[in-house]
C-alpha positions in Angstrom: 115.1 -73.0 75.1 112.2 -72.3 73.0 109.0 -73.9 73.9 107.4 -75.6 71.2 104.4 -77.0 73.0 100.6 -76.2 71.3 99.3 -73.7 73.3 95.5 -73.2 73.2 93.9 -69.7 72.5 90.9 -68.9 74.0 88.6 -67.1 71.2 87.4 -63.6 71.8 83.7 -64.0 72.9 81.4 -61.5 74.0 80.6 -61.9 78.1 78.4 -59.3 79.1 77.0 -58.5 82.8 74.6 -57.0 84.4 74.8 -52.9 83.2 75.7 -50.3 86.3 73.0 -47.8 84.6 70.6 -49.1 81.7 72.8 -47.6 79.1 76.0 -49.5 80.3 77.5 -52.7 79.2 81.0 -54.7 80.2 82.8 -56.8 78.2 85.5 -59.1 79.7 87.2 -59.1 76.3 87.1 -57.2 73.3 83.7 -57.5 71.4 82.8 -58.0 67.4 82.1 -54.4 67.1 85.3 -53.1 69.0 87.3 -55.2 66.7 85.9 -53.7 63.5 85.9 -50.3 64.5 89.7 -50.8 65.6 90.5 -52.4 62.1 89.1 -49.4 60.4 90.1 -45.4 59.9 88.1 -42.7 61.5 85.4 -42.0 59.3 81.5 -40.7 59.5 80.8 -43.4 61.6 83.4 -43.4 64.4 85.3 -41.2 66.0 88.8 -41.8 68.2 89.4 -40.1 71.3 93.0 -40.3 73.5 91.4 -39.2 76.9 88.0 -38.0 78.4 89.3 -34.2 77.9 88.9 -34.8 74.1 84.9 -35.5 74.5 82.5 -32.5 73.7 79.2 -32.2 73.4 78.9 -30.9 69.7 81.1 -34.7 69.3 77.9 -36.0 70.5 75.6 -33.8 68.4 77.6 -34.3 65.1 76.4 -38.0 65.3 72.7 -37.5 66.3 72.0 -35.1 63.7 74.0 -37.8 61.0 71.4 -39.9 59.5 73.8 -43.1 60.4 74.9 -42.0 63.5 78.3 -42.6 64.9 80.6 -44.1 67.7 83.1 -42.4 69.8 85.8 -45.0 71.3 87.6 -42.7 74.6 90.9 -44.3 75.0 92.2 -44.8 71.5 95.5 -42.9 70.0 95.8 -43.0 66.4 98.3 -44.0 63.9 99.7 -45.0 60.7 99.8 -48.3 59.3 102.7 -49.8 57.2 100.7 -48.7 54.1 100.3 -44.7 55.8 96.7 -45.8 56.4 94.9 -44.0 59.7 94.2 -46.6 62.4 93.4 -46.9 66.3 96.0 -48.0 69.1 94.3 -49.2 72.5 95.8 -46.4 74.7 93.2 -46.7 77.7 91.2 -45.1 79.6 90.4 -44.8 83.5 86.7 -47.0 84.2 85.6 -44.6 86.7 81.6 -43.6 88.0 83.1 -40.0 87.6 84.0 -40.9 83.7 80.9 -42.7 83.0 79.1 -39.9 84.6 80.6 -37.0 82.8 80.0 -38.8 79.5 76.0 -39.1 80.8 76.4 -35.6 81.2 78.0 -34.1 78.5 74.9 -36.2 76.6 72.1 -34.2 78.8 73.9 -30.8 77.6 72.7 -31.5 74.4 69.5 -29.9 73.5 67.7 -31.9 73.3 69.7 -34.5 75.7 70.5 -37.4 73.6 70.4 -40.9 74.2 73.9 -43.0 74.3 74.8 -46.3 75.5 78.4 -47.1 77.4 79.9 -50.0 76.7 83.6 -50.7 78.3 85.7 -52.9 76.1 88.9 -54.9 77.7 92.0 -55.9 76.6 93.2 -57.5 79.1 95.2 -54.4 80.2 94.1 -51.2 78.9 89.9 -50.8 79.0 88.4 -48.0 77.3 84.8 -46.7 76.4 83.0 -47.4 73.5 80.0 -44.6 73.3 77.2 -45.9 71.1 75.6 -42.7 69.8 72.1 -43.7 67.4 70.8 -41.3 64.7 68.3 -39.3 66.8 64.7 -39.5 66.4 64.6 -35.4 67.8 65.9 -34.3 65.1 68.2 -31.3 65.2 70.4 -31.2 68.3 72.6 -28.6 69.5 74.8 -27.8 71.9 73.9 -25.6 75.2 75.8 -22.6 73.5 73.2 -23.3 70.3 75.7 -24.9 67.8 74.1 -27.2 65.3 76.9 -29.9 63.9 76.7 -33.2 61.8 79.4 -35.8 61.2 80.1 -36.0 57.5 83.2 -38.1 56.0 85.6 -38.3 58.8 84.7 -34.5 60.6 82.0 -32.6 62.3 81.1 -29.6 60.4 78.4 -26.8 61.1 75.0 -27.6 59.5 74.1 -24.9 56.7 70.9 -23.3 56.8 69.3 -25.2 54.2 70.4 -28.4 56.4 69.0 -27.2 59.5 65.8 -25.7 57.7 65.2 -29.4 56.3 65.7 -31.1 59.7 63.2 -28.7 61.3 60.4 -29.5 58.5 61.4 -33.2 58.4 60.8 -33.1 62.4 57.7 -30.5 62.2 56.0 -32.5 59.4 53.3 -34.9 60.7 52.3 -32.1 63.5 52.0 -29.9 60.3 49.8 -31.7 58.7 47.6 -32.4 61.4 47.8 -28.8 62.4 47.1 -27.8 58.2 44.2 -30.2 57.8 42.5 -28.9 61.2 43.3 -25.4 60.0 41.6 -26.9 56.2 38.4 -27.9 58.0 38.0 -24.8 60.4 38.5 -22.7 57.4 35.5 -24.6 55.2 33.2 -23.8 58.7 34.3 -20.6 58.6 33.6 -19.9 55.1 29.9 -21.9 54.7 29.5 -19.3 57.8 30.7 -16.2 55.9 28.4 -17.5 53.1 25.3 -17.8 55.3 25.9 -13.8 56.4 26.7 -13.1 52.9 23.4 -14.2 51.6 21.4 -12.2 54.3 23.6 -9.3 53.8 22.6 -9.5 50.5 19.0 -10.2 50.5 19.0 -7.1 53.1 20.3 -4.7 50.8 18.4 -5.6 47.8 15.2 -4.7 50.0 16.8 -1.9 50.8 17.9 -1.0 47.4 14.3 -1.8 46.4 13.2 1.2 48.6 15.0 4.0 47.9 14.8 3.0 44.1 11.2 3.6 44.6 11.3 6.7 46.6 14.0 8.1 43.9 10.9 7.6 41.7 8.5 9.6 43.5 11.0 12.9 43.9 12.5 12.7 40.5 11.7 13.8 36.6 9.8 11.3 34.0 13.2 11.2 32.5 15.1 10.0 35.5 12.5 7.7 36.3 13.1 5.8 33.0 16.6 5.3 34.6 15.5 3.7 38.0 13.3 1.4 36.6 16.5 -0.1 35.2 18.0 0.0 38.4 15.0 -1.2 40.1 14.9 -4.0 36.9 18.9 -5.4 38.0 17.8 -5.1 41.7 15.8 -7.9 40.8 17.8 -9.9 39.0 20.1 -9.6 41.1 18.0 -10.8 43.7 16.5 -13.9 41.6 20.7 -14.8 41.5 20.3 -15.0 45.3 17.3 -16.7 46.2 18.7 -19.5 43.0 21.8 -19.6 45.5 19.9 -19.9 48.4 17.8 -22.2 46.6 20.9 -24.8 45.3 22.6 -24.5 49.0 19.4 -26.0 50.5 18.9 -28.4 47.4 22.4 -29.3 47.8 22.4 -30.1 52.0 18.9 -32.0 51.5 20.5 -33.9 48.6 23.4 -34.8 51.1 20.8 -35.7 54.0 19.1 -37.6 51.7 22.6 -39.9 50.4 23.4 -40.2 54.1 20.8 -42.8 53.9 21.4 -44.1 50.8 25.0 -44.4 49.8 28.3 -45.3 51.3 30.6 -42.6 53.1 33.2 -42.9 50.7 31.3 -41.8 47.7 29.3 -39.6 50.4 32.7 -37.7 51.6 33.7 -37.2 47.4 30.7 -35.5 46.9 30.7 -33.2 50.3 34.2 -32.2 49.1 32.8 -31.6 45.5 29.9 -29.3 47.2 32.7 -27.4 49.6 34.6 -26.5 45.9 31.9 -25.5 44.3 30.6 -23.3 47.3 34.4 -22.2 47.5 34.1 -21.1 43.8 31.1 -19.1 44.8 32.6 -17.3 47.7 35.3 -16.4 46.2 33.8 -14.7 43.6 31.7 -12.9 46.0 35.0 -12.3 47.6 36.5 -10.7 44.5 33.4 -8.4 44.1 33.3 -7.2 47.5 37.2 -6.4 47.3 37.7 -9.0 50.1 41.1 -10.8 50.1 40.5 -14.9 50.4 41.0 -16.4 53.3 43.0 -19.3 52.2 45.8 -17.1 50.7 45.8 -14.9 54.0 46.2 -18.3 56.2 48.9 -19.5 53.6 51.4 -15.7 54.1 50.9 -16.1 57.4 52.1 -19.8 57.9 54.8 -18.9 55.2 56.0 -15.7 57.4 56.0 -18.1 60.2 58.7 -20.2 58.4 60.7 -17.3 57.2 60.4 -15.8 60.9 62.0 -19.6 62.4 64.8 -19.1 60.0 65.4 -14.9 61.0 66.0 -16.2 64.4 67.9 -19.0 63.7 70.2 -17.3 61.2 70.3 -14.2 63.9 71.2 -16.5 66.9 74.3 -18.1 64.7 75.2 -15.0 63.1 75.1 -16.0 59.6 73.2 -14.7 56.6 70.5 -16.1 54.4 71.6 -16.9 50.8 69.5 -16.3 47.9 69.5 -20.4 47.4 66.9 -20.4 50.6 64.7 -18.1 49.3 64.2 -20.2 45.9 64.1 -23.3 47.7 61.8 -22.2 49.8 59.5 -20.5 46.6 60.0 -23.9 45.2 58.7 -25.7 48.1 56.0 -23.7 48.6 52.1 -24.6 47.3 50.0 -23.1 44.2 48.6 -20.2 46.8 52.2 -18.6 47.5 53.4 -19.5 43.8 50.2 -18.2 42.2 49.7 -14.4 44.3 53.6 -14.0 44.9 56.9 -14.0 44.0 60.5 -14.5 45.3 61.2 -10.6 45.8 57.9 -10.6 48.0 59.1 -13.5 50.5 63.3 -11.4 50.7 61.0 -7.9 51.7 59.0 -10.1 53.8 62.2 -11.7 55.3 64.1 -7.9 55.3 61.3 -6.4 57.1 61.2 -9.1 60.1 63.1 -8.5 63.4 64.2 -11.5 65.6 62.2 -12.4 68.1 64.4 -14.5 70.1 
């Protein structure tokens, strides 16, 4: 005979206990997120897994690298629903140090390791392992064999170049621009420095030039004389343009001495920058008529080639090629200097010529 008596259902509840390692937790039951995951398809977000033989390490990379993240439930055989919908049976798995230890591990393998929590779920018969995998911080993983994967839709795919290109900046970009405004302020030093041995150099040769001008006098015709005192006349002016340079750089540093005192740094700093252009503007025409190549656009090749050399490697290591996409990406990334002294052609010979160097 059928019992008909009210029989009282204990709600699901979270219990948890102390954790075996810091990244475990045990539930007597099955928790609010178990449930939903359960009630859902396998998608960017969660992964289903029959038995511990089905866990990789590129499973664990794929969600690191997403920008979401991901869970991986071990123990879980899928199916389909009345309406042919994907969903995921409790199947179980063993709860074993061994298990929880080979998870650990196939999470160090990564490179870099990546951080994962265990949580075991219950169902009164069958527990399983629900892997907690966040959106990692070290941005891009790969696996010990170098394999760079993401989770996208309900798959892990291999990251394209551009992808893996964009992590690495994304990653790189606060050391770079500590690293580019050091290099910034190094480089103004270095060229007030160039500008002091300019103006010796050139106040050196103008006495110079002075000399000989007058001994060409001595030795040559009335005619050719007529000559060198035109010489002799743009010696000078050239070295009245000097001393009026040497003159506005001291003007100029005993004007800032003199606003140290006076005015605030912030309107202080504007106007050192202001002085660093226009002594910029000066050197670099002094640059240009000495044939001398500027120092900014040499620094700026060099940190672009150092780009272009990551990505040899990279693309050398996984054996695949460069498209032409890349290079105008990276064109179109790239700052006035590289833009205004180069083109796309330039940055493919540049990339052609390079060997790996991993």
């Amino acid at each position: 005979m059928r019992d008909n008596r009210t029989t009282k259902v204990t709600p699901r509840i979270k219990k948890s206990t102390l954790a075996i390692n810091n990244n475990e937790t045990v539930y007597n039951q099955l928790s609010a997120r178990a449930q939903h995951l359960l009630s859902k398809a396998e998608g960017y977000d969660v992964d289903f897994k029959r038995g511990m033989s089905g866990l990789e390490p590129e499973d664990i990379v794929a969600f690191a690298n997403s920008p979401h993240g991901g869970t991986i439930l071990i123990g879980i055989e899928e199916y389909n629903d009345e309406r042919g919908q994907q969903r995921g049976k409790i199947f179980g798995c063993a709860i074993t140090d061994q298990n929880k230890l080979a998870i650990n591990n196939k999470a160090n393998q990564c490179i870099p390791p990546v951080s994962v929590s265990i949580h075991i779920e219950n169902n009164d018969t069958n527990p399983f392992f629900r892997i907690e995998i966040p959106s990692s911080d070290n941005k891009p993983h790969c696996t010990s064999g170098g394999t760079y994967k993401i989770r996208k839709d309900n798959q892990k795919r291999t990251l394209a170049p551009k992808e893996l290109l964009q992590m690495f900046l994304e990653a790189e970009g606060t050391d770079f621009l500590k690293r580019f405004k050091e290099a910034t302020t190094d480089l103004h030093k270095e060229i007030n420095k160039q500008n002091s041995r300019l103006i010796d150099h050139l106040t050196s040769s103008t006495l110079d030039l002075e000399i000989n001008t007058q001994t060409m006098i001595d030795n040559l015709s009335y005619e050719i004389s007529e000559v060198v005192q035109d010489v002799k006349s743009q010696t000078k002016v050239l070295e009245a343009h000097t001393e009026s340079f040497v003159e506005t750089l001291q003007q100029e540093t005993s004007d800032i001495k003199e606003q140290l005192e006076s005015q605030d740094i912030a309107k202080l700093l504007k106007q050192i920058n202001d002085n660093i252009i226009r002594t910029a503007w000066k050197s670099n025409r002094i640059l240009e008529h000495l044939g001398l190549e500027d120092p900014e656009i040499t620094y700026e090749r060099n940190m672009f080639k150092g780009y272009l050399q990551a990505m040899k490697n990279i693309s050398n290591k996984n054996s695949t090629e460069v498209s032409n996409d890349f290079f105008e990406d990276m064109y179109n990334m790239s700052n006035r200097i590289i833009k205004d002294n180069y083109t796309i052609n330039d940055i493919k010979s540049w990339f052609d010529e390079m060997k790996p160097t991993n």
